[in-house]
C-alpha positions as a Markdown table, in Angstrom:
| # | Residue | x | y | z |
|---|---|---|---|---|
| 1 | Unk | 133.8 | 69.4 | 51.3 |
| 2 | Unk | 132.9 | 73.1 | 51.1 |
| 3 | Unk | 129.6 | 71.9 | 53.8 |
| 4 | Unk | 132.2 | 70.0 | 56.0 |
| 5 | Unk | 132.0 | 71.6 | 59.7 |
| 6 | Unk | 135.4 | 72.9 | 60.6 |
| 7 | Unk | 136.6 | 71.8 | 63.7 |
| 8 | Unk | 139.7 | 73.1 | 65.7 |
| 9 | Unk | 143.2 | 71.3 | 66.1 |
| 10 | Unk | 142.8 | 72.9 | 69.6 |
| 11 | Unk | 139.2 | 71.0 | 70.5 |
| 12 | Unk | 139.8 | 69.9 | 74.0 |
| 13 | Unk | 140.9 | 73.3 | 75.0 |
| 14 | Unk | 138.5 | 74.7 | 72.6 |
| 15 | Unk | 135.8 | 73.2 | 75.2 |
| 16 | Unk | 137.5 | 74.1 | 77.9 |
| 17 | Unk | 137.5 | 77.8 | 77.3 |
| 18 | Unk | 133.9 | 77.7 | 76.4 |
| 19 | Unk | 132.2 | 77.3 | 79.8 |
| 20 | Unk | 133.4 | 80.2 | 81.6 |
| 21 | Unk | 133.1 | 82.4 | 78.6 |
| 22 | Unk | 129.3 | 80.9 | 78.9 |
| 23 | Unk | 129.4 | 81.8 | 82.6 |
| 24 | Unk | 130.7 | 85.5 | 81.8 |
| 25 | Unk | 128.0 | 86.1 | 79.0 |
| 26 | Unk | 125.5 | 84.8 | 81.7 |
| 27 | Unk | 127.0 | 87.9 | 83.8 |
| 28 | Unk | 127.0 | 90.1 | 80.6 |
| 29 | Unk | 123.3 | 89.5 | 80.5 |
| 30 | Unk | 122.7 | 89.7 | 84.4 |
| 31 | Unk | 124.4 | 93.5 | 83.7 |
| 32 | Unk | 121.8 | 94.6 | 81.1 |
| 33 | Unk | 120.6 | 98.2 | 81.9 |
| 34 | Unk | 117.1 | 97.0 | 83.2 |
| 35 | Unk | 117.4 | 93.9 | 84.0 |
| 36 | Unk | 118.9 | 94.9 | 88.0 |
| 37 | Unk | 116.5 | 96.7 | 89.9 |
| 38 | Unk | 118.0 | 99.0 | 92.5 |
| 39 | Unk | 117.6 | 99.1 | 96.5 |
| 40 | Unk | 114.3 | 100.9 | 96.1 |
| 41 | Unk | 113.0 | 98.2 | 93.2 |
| 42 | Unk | 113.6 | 100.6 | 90.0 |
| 43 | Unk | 115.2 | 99.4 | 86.5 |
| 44 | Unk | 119.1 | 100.4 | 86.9 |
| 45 | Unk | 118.9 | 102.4 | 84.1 |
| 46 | Unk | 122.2 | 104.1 | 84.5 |
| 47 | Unk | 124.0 | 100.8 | 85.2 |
| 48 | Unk | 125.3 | 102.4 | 88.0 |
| 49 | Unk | 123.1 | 101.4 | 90.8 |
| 50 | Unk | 123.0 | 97.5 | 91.6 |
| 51 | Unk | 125.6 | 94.6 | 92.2 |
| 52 | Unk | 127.9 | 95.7 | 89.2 |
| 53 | Unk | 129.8 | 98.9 | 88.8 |
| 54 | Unk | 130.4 | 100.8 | 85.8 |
| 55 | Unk | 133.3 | 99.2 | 84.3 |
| 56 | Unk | 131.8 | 95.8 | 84.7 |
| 57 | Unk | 129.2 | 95.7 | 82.3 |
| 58 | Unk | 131.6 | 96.6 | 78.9 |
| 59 | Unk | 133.9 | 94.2 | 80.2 |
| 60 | Unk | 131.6 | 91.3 | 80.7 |
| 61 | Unk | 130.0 | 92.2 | 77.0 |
| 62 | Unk | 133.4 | 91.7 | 75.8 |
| 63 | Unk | 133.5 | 88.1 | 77.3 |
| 64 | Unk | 130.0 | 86.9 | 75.9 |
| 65 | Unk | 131.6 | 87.8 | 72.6 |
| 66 | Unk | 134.5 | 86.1 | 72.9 |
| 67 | Unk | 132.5 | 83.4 | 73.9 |
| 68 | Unk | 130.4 | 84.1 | 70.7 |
| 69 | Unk | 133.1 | 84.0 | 68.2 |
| 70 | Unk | 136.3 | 82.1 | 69.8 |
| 71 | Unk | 139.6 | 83.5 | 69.2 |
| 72 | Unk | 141.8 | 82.2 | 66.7 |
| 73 | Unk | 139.3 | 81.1 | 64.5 |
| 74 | Unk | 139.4 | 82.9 | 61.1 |
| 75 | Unk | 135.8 | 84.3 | 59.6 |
| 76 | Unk | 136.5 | 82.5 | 56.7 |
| 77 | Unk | 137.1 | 79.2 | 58.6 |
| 78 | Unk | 133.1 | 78.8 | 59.5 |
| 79 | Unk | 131.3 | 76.4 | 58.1 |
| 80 | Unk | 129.2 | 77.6 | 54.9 |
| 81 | Unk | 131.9 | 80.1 | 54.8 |
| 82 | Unk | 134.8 | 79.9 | 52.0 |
| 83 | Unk | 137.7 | 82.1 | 51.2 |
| 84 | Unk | 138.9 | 82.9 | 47.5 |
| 85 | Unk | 141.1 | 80.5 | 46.9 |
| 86 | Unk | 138.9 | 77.8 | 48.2 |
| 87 | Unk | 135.9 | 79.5 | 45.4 |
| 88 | Unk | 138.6 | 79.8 | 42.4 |
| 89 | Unk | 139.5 | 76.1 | 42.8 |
| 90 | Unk | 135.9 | 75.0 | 43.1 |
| 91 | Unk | 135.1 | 77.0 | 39.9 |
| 92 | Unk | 137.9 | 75.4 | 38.3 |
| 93 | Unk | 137.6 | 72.2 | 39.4 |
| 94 | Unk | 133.3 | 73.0 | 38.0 |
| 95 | Unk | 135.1 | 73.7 | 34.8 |
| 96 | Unk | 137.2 | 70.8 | 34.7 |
| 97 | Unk | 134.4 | 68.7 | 35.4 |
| 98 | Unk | 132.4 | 69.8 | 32.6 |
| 99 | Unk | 135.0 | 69.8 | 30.0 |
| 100 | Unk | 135.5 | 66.2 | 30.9 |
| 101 | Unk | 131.9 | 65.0 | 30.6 |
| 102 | Unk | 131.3 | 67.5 | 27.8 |
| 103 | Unk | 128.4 | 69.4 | 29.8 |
| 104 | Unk | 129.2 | 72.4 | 28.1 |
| 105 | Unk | 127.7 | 74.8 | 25.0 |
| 106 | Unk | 129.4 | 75.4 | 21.5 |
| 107 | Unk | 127.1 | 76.7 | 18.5 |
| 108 | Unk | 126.6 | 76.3 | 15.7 |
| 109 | Unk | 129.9 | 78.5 | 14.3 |
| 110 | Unk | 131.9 | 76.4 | 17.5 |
| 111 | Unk | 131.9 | 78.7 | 19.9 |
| 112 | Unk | 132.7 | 78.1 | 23.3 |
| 113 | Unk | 131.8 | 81.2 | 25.6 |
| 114 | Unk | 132.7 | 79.5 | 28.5 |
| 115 | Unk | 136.3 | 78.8 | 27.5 |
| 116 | Unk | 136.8 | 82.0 | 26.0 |
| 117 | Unk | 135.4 | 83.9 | 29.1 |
| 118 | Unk | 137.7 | 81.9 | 31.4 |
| 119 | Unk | 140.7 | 80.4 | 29.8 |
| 120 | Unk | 141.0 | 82.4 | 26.3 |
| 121 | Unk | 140.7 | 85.8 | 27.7 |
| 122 | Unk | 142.8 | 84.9 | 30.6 |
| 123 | Unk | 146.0 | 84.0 | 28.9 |
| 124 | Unk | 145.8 | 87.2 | 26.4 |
| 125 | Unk | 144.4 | 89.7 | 28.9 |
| 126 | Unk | 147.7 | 90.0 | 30.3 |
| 127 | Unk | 149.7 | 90.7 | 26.7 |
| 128 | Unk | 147.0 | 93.4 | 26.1 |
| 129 | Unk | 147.0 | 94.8 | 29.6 |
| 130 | Unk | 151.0 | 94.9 | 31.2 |
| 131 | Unk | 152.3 | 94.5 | 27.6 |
| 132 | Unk | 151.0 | 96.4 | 25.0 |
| 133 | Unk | 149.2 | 98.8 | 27.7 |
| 134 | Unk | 146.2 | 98.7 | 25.3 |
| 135 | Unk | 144.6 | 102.1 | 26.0 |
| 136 | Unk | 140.5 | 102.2 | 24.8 |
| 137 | Unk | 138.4 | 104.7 | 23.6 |
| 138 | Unk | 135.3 | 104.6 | 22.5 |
| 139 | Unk | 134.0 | 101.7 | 23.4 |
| 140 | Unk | 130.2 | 102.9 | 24.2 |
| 141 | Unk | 130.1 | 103.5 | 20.9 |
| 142 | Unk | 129.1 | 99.7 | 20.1 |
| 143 | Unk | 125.5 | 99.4 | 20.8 |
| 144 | Unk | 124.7 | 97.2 | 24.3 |
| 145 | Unk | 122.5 | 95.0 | 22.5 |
| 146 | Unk | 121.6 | 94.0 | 19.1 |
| 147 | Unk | 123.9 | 93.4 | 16.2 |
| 148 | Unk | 126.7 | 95.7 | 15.1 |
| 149 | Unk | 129.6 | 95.7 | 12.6 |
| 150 | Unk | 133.0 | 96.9 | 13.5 |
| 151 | Unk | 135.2 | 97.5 | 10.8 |
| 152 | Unk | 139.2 | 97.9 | 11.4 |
| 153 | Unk | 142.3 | 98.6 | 10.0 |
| 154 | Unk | 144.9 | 96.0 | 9.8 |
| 155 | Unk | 148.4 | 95.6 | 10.5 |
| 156 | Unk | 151.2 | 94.1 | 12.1 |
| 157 | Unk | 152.7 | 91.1 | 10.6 |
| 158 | Unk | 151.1 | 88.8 | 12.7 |
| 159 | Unk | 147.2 | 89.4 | 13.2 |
| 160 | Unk | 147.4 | 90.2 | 17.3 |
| 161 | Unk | 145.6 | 93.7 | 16.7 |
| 162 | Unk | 142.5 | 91.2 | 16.0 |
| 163 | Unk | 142.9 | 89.7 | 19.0 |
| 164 | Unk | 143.5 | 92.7 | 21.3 |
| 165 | Unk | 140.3 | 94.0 | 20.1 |
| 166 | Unk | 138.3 | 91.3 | 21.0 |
| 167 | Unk | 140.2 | 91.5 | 24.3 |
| 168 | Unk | 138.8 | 95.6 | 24.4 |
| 169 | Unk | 135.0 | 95.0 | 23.9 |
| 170 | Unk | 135.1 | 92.2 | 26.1 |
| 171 | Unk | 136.6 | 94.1 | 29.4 |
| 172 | Unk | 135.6 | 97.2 | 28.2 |
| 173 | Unk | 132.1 | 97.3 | 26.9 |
| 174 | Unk | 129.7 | 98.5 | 29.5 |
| 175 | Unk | 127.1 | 95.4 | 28.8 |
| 176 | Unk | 130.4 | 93.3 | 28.5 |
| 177 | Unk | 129.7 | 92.2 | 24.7 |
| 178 | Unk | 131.5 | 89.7 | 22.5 |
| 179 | Unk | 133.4 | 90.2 | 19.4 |
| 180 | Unk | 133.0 | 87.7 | 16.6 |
| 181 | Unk | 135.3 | 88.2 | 14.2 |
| 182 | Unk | 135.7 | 86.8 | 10.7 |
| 183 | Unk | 139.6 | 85.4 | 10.0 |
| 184 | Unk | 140.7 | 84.2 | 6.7 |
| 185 | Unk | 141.0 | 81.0 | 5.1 |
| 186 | Unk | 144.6 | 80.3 | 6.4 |
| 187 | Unk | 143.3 | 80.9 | 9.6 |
| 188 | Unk | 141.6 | 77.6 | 9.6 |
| 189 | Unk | 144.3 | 75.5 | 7.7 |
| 190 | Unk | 146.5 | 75.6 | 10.7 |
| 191 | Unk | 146.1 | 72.6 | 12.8 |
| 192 | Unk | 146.2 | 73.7 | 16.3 |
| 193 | Unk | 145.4 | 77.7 | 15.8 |
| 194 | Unk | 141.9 | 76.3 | 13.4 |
| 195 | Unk | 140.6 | 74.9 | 16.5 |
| 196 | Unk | 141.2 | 77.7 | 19.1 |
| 197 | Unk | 139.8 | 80.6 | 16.8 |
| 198 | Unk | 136.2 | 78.2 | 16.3 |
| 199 | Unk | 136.3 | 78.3 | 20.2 |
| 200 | Unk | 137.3 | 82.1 | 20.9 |
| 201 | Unk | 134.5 | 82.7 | 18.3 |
| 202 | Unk | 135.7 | 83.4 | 15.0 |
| 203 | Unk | 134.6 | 82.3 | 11.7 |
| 204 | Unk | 135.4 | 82.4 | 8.0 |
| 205 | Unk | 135.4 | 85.6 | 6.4 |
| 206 | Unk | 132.0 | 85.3 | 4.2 |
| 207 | Unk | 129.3 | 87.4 | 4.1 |
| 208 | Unk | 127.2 | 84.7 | 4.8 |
| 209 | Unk | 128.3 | 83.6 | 7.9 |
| 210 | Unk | 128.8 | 87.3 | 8.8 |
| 211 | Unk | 124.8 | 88.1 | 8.5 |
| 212 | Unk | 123.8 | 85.4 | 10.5 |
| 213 | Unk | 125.7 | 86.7 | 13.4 |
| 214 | Unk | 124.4 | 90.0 | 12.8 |
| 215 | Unk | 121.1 | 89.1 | 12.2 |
| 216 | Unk | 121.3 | 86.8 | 15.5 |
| 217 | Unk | 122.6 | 90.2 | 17.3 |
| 218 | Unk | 126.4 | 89.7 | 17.6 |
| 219 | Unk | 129.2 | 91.7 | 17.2 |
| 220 | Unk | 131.3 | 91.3 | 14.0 |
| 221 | Unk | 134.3 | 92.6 | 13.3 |
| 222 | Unk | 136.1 | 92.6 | 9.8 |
| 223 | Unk | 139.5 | 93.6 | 8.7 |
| 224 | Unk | 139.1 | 94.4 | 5.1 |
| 225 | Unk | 142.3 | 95.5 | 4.2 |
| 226 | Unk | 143.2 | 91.4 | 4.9 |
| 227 | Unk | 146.7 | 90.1 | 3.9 |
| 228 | Unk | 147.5 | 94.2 | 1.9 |
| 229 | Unk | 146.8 | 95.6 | 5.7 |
| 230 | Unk | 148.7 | 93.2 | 7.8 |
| 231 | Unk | 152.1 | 92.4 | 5.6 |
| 232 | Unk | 152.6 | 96.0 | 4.2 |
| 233 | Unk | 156.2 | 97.5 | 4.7 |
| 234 | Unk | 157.2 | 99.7 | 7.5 |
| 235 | Unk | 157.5 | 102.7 | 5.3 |
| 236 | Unk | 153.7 | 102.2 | 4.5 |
| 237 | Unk | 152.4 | 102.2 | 8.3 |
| 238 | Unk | 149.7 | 103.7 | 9.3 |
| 239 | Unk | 148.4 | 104.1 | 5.6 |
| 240 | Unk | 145.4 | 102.4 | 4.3 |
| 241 | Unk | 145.6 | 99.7 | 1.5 |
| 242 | Unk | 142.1 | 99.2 | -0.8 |
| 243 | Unk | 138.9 | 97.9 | 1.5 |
| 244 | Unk | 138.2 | 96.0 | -1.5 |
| 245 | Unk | 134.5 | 96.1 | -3.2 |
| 246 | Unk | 132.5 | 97.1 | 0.4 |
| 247 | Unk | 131.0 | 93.8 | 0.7 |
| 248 | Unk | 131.3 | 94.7 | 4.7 |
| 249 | Unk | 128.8 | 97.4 | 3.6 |
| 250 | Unk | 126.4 | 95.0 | 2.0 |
| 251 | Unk | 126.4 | 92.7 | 4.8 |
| 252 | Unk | 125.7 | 95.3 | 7.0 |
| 253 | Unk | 123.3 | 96.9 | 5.0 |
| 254 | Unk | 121.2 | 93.0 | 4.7 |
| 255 | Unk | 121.1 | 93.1 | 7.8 |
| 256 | Unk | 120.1 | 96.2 | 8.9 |
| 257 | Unk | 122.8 | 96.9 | 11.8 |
| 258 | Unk | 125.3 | 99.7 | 12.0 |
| 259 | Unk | 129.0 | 100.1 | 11.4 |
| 260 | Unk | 131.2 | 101.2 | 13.6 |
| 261 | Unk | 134.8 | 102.4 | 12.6 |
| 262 | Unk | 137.8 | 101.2 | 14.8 |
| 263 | Unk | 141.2 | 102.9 | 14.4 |
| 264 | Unk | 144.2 | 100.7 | 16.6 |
| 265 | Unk | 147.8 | 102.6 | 16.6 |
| 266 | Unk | 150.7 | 101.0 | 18.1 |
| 267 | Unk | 150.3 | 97.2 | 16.4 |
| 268 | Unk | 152.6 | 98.8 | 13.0 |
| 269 | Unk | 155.6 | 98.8 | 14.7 |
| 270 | Unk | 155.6 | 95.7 | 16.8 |
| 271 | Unk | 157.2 | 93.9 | 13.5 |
| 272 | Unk | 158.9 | 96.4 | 11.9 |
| 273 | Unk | 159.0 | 94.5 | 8.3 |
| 274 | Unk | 161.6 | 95.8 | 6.1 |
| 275 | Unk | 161.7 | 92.9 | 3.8 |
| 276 | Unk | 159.7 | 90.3 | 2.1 |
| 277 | Unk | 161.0 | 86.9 | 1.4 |
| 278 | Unk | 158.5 | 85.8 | -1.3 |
| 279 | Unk | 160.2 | 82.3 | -2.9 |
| 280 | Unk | 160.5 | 81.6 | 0.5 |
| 281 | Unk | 156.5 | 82.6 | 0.9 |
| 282 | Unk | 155.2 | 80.7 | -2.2 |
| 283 | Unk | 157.6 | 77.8 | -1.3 |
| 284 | Unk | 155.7 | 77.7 | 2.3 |
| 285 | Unk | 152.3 | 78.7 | 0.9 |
| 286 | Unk | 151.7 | 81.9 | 2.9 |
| 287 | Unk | 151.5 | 85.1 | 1.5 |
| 288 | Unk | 154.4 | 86.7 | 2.3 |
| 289 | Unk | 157.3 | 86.1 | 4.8 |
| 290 | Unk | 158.5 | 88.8 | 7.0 |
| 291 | Unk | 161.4 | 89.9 | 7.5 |
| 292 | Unk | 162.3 | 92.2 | 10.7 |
| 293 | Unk | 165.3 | 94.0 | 12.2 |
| 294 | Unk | 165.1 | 90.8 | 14.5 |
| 295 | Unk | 163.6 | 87.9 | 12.8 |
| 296 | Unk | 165.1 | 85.8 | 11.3 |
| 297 | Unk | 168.2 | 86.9 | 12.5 |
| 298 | Unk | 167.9 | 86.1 | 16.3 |
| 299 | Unk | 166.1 | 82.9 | 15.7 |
| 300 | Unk | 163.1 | 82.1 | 18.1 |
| 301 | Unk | 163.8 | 85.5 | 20.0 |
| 302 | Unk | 163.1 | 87.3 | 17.0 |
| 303 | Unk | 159.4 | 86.8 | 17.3 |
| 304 | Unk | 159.3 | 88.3 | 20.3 |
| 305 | Unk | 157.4 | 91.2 | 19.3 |
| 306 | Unk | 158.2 | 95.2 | 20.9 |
| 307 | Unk | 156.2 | 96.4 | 23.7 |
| 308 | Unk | 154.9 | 99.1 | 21.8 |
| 309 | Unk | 151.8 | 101.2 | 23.6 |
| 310 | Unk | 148.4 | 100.8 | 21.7 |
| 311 | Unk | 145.3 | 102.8 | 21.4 |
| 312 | Unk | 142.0 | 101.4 | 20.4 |
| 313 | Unk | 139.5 | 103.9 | 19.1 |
| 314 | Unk | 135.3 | 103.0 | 18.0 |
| 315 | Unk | 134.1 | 105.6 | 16.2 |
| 316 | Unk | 130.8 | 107.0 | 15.7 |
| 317 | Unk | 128.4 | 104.1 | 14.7 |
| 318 | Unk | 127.1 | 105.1 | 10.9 |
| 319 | Unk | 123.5 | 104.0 | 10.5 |
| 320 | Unk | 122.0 | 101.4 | 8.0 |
| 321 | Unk | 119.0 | 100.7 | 8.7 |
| 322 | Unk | 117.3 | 103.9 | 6.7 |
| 323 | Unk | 118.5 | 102.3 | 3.6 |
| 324 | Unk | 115.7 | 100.4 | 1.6 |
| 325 | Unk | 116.6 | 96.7 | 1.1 |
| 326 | Unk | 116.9 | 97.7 | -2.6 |
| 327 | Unk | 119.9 | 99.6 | -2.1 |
| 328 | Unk | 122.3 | 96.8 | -1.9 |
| 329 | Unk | 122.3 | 96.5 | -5.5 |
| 330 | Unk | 123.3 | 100.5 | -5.8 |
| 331 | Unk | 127.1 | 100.3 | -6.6 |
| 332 | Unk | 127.3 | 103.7 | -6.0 |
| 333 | Unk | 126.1 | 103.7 | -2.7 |
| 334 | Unk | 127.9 | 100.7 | -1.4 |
| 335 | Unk | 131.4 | 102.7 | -3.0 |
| 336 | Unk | 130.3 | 105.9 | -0.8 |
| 337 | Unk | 129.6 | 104.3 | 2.2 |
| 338 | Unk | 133.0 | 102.3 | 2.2 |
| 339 | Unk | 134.8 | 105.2 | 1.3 |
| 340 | Unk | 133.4 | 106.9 | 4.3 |
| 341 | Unk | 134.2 | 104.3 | 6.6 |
| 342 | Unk | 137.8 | 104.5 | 5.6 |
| 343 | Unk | 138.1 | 108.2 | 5.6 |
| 344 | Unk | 136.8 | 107.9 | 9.0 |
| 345 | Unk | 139.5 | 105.0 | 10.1 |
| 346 | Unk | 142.4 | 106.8 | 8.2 |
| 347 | Unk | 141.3 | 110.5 | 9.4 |
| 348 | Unk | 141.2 | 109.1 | 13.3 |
| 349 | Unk | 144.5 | 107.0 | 13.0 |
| 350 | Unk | 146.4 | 110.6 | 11.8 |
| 351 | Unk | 144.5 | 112.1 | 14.7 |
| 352 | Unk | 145.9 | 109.4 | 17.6 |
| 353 | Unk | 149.6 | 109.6 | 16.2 |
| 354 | Unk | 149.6 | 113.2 | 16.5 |
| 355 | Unk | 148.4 | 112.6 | 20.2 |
| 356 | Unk | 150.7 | 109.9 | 20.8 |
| 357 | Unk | 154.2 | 111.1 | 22.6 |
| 358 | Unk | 156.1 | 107.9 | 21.5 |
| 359 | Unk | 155.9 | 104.7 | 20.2 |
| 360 | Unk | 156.3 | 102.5 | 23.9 |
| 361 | Unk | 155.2 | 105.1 | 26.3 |
């Protein structure tokens, strides 16, 4: 349909209107400078010697025009020619299309670039953008190409800083990059959430998995502060819990990619948790359940979480590749290096709270 000539309601009169505007750009061309000669056989160079006066010429330029591209007949109404709403619905009925005869690309891992990049991104871009206000800095310092591991601090009660990082290196990353990033198990117990994190990229949180990405050139980010990080109390905010044995630092260091420190402020208060159910927890097998000023209290509407306003920091990349493959058995080394990685986090989030003028604005 998009090849389909366009022809007007209006045809008949359409036609109608067309031979005299043929007849006046026949005139229009009659009025050229050069193409009248004068009494005395010279080009009318002026347009003012000949059969037509001065105010003739423009006018019958004007017709030919008109005749050229009919009135009432929008530019994006000629065939060849679509509009944006008419592109949108072919792309998506493109993307329907493949989705139904399975003509598109997961890999290995399961994911779908495609239907992050288009339906994903789409339906958290707007959370991250009109209601947390995510504000990103940074953001060049993730290399444009080639592996790189971003480490980052986590918190919130439900993992949604993940996501709204993944949301700032895609729209924000000069060579628009990716972030893969490695979830935990219970991530992939839940029915319907297991199958949209394999498509929106992410993967289990092994260092296996995590140097084949890096070694295939992705971008990985890890949370290592895990369940600690996410379900500490409110009074706790904003401080760091143990990054565990620096097995980040190993896997970085295997595969020879920088890591690059992320510091996010604003996801601590969107659940304020000031209590911990924990029969409840072990009853449900999760690790802890939250309890907020709102939830359970208010039911359903208690999950809403606050519009707090965020900031997402990258840090200064810290090399690996100098290290000799020997050093991953250094414990020393690999205790330094993620001790420096959290200083840095810890010493930046202080830094943006100072800087911050409120919690929502």
């Amino acid at each position: 349909m998009a090849d389909a000539k366009v022809i007007p309601f209006d045809d008949d009169r359409s036609r109608a209107r067309r031979r005299p505007a043929r007849a006046a750009r026949d005139a229009a061309v009659r009025a050229l400078p050069g193409q009248q000669q004068g009494q005395q056989g010279e080009p009318d160079v002026r347009g003012r010697q000949g059969r037509h006066g001065p105010e003739e010429v423009p006018q019958a330029a004007q017709a030919a025009q008109a005749a050229v591209e009919p009135e009432g007949v929008d530019a994006e109404a000629v065939p060849g020619r679509r509009s944006g709403w008419e592109r949108r619905l072919a792309g998506g009925l493109a993307f329907l299309r493949r989705r139904v005869t399975g003509e598109y690309e997961v890999d290995e891992f399961g994911y779908d670039k495609e239907l992050t990049d288009q339906v994903l991104m789409s339906l958290v871009r707007p959370l991250a953008e009109k209601y947390f206000r995510v504000e990103v800095k940074g953001v060049e310092n993730i290399p444009a190409e080639g592996g790189a591991l971003v480490v980052a601090n986590h918190s919130g009660t439900l993992p949604l800083d993940g996501l709204m990082m993944q949301v700032a290196v895609h729209d924000h990353h000069p060579a628009g990059r990716h972030l893969r990033l490695l979830a935990a198990d219970l991530v992939f117990m839940l029915p319907v959430v297991n199958e949209l994190a394999r498509k929106a990229g992410h993967t289990l949180a092994c260092s296996e998995d995590a140097e084949r990405l890096l070694r295939a050139g992705e971008i990985v980010g890890v949370m290592p502060e895990g369940f600690k990080g996410i379900g500490k109390p409110f009074s706790e905010r904003y401080k760091l819990q143990r990054f565990g044995r620096g097995g980040f630092v190993s896997t970085a260091l295997r595969a020879g990619v920088p890591i690059v420190p992320c510091s996010i402020v604003g996801a601590e208060e969107i659940y304020p948790m000031i209590g911990n159910a924990k029969t409840l927890a072990r009853v449900l097998g999760i690790p802890y359940f939250p309890i907020t000023p709102t939830f359970p209290w208010l039911g359903p509407l208690g999950a809403l979480p606050l519009p707090t306003k965020w900031t997402i920091q990258f840090g200064e990349p810290i090399a690996t590749d100098d290290y000799p493959p020997e050093a991953v058995e250094d414990p020393m080394l690999m205790f330094n290096l993620t001790d420096q990685v959290r200083e840095q986090i810890q010493h930046t989030l202080y830094k943006l709270l100072v800087q911050r003028r409120s919690v929502f604005f």
